[in-house]
MOPAC internal coordinates of N, CA, C and O (Angstrom, degrees):
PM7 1SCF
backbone

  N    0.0000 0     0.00 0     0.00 0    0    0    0
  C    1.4526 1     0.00 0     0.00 0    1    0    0
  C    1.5221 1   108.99 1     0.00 0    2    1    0
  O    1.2310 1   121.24 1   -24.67 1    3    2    1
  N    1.0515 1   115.23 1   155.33 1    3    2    1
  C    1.7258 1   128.08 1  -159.39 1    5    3    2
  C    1.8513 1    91.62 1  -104.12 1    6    5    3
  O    1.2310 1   129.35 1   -50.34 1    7    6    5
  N    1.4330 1    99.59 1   129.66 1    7    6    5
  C    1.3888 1   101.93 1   165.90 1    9    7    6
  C    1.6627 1   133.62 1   -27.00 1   10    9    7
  O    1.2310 1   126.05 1   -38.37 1   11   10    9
  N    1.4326 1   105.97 1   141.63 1   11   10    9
  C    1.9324 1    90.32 1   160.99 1   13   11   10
  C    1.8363 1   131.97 1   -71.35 1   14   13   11
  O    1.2310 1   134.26 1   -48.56 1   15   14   13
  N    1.2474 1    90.03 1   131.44 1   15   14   13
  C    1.5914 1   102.07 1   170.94 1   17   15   14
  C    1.6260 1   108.36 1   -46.66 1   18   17   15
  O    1.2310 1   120.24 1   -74.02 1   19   18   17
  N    0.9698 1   117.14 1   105.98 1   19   18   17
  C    1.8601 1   114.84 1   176.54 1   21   19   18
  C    1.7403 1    99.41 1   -73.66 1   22   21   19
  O    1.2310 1   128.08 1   -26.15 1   23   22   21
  N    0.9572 1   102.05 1   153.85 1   23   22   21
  C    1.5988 1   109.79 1  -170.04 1   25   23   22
  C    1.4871 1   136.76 1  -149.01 1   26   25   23
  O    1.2310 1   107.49 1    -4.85 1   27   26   25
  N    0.9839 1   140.93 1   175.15 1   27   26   25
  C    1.9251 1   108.51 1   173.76 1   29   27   26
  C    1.7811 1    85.27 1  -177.20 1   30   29   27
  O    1.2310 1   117.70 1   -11.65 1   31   30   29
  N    1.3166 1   121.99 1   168.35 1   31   30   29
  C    1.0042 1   132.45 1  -162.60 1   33   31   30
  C    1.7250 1    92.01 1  -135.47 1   34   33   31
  O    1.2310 1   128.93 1   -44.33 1   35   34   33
  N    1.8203 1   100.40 1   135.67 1   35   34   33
  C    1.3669 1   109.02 1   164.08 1   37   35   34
  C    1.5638 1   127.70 1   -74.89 1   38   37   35
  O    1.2310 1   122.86 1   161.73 1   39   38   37
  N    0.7660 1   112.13 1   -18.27 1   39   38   37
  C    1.7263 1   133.51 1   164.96 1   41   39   38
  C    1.2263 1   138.04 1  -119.23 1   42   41   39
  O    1.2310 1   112.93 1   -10.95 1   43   42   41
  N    1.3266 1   130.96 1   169.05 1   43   42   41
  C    1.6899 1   112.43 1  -175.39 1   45   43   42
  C    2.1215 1    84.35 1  -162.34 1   46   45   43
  O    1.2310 1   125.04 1  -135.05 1   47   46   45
  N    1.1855 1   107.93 1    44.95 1   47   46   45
  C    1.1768 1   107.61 1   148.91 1   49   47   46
  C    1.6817 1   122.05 1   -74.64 1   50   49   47
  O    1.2310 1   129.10 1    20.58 1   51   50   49
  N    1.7619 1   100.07 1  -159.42 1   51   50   49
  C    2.0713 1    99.89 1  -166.74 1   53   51   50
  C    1.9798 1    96.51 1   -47.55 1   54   53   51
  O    1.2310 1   121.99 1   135.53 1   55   54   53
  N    1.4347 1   113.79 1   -44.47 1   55   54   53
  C    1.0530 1   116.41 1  -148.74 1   57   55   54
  C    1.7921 1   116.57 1   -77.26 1   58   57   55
  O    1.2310 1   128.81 1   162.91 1   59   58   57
  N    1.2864 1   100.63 1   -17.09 1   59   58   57
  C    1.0931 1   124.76 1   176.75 1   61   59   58
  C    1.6303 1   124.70 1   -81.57 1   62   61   59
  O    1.2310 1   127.47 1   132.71 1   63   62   61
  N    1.5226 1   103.23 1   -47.29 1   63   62   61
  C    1.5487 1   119.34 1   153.44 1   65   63   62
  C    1.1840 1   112.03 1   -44.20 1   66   65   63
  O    1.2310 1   123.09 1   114.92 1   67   66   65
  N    1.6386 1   111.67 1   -65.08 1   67   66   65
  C    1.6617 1   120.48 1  -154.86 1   69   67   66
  C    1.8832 1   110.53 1   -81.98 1   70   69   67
  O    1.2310 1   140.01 1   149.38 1   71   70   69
  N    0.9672 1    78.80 1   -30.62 1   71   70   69
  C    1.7686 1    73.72 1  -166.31 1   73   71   70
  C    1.3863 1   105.18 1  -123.36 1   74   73   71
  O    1.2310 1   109.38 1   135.48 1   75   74   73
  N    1.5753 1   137.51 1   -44.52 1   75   74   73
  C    1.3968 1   117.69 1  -167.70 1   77   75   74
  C    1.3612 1   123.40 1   -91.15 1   78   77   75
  O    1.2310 1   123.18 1   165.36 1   79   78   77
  N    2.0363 1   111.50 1   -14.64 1   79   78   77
  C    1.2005 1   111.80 1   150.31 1   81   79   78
  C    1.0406 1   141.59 1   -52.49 1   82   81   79
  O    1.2310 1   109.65 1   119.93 1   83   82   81
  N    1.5451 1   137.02 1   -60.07 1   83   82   81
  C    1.0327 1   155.83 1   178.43 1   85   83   82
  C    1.2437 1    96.21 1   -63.13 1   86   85   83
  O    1.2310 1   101.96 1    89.04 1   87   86   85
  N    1.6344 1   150.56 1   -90.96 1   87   86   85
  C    0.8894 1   127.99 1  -164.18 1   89   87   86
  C    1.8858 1   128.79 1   -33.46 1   90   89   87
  O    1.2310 1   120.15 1   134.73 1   91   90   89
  N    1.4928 1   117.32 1   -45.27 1   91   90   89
  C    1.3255 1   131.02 1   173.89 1   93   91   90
  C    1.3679 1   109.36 1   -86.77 1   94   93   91
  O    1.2310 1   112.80 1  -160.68 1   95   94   93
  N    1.4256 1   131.21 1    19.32 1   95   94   93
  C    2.1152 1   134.55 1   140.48 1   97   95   94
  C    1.5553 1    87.09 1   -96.79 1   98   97   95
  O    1.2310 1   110.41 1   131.05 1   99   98   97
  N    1.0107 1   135.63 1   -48.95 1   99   98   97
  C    1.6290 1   119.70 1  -177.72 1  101   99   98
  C    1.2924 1   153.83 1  -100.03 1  102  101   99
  O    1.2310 1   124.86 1  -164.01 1  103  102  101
  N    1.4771 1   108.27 1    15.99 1  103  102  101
  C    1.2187 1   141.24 1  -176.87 1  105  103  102
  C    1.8052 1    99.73 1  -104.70 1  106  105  103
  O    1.2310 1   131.09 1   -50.28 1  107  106  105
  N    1.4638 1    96.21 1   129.72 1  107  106  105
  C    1.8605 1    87.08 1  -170.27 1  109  107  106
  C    1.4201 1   116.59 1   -96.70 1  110  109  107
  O    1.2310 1   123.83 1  -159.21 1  111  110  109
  N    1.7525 1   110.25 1    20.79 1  111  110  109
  C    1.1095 1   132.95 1  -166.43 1  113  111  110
  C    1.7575 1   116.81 1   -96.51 1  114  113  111
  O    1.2310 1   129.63 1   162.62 1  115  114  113
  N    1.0188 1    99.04 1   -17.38 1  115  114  113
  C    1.4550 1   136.44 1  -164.90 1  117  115  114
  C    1.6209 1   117.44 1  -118.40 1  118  117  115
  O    1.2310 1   114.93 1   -31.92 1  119  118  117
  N    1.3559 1   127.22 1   148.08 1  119  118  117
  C    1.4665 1   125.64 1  -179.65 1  121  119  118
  C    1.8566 1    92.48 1  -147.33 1  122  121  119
  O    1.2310 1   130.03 1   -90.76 1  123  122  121
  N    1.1663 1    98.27 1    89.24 1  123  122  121
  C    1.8357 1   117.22 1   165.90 1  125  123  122
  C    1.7209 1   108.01 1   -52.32 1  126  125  123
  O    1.2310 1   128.51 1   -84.57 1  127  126  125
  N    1.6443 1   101.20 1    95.43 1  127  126  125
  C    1.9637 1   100.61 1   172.30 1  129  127  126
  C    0.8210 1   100.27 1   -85.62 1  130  129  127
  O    1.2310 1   119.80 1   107.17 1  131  130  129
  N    1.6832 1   117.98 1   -72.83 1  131  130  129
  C    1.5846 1   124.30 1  -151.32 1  133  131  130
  C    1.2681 1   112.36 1  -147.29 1  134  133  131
  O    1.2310 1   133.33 1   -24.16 1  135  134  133
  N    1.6713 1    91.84 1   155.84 1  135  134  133
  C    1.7817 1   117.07 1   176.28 1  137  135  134
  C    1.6415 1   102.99 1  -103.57 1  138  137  135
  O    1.2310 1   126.31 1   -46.41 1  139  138  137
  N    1.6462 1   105.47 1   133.59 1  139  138  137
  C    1.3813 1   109.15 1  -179.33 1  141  139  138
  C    1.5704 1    98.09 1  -134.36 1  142  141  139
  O    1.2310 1   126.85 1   -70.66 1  143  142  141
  N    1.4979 1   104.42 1   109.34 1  143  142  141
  C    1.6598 1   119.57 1  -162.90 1  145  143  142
  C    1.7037 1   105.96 1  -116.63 1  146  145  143
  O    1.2310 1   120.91 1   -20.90 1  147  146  145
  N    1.2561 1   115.87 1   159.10 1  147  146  145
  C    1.4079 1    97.50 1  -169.29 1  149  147  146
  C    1.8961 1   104.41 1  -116.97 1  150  149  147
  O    1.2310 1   129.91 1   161.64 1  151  150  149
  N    1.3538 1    98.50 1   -18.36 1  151  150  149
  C    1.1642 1    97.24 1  -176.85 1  153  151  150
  C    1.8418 1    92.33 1  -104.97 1  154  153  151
  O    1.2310 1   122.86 1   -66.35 1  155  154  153
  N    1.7581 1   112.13 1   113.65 1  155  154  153
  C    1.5138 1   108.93 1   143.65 1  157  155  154
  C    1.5522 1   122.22 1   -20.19 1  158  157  155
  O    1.2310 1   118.19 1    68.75 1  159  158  157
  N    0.9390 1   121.05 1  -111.25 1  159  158  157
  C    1.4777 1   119.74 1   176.19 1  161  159  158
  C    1.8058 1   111.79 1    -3.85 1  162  161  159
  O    1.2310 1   116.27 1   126.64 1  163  162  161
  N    0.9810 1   124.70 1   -53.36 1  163  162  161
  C    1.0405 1   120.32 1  -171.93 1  165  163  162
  C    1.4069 1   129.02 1   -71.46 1  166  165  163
  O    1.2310 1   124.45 1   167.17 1  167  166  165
  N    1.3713 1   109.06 1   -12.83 1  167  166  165
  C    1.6890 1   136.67 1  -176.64 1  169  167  166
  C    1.1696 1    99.13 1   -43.24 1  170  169  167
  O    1.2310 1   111.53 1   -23.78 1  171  170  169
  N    1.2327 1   133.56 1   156.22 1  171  170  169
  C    1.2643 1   147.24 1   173.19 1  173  171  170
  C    1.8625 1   113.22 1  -135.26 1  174  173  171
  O    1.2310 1    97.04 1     0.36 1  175  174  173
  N    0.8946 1   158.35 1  -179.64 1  175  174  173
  C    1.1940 1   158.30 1   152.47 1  177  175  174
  C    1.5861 1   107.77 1  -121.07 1  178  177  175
  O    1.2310 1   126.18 1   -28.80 1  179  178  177
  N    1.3660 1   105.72 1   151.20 1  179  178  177
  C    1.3853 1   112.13 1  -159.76 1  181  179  178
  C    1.9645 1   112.91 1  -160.75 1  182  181  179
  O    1.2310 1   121.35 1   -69.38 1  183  182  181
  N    1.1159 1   115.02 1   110.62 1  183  182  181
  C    1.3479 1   128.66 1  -126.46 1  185  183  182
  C    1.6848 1    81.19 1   -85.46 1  186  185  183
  O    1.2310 1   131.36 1   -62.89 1  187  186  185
  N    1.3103 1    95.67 1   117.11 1  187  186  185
  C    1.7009 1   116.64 1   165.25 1  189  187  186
  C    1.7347 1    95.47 1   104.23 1  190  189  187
  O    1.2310 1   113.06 1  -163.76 1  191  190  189
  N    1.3990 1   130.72 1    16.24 1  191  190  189
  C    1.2854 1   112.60 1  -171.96 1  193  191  190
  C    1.5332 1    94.01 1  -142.92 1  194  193  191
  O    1.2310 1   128.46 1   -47.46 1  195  194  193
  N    1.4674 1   101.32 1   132.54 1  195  194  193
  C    1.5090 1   120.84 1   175.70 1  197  195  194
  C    1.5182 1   120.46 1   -71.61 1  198  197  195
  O    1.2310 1   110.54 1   -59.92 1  199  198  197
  N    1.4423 1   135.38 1   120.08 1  199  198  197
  C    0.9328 1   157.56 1   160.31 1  201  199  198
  C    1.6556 1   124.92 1   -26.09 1  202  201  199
  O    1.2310 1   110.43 1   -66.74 1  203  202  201
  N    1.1011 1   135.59 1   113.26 1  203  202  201
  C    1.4288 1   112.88 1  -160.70 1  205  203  202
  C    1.8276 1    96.37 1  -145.67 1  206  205  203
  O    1.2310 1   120.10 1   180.00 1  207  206  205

């Protein structure tokens, strides 16, 4: 089997919470680093993924 795609999301709005997180922590195809958010306030933390 071919390594995981490392990956990270530019946002972590509804859509980002609901659907592109969870799928990419549980898909074994994939390796979830980081969230890159623009508004502070809006940051979220997200267990196994670096902050950016």
């Amino acid at each position: 089997m071919s390594k995981p795609i490392v990956t990270g999301l530019m946002a972590y709005g509804m859509s980002g919470r609901i659907f592109h997180a969870p799928f990419l922590t549980t898909n074994p195809g994939f390796t979830f680093k980081a969230v890159v958010e623009r508004h502070e306030k809006s940051r979220q933390k997200i267990p196994g993924c670096d902050e950016l």
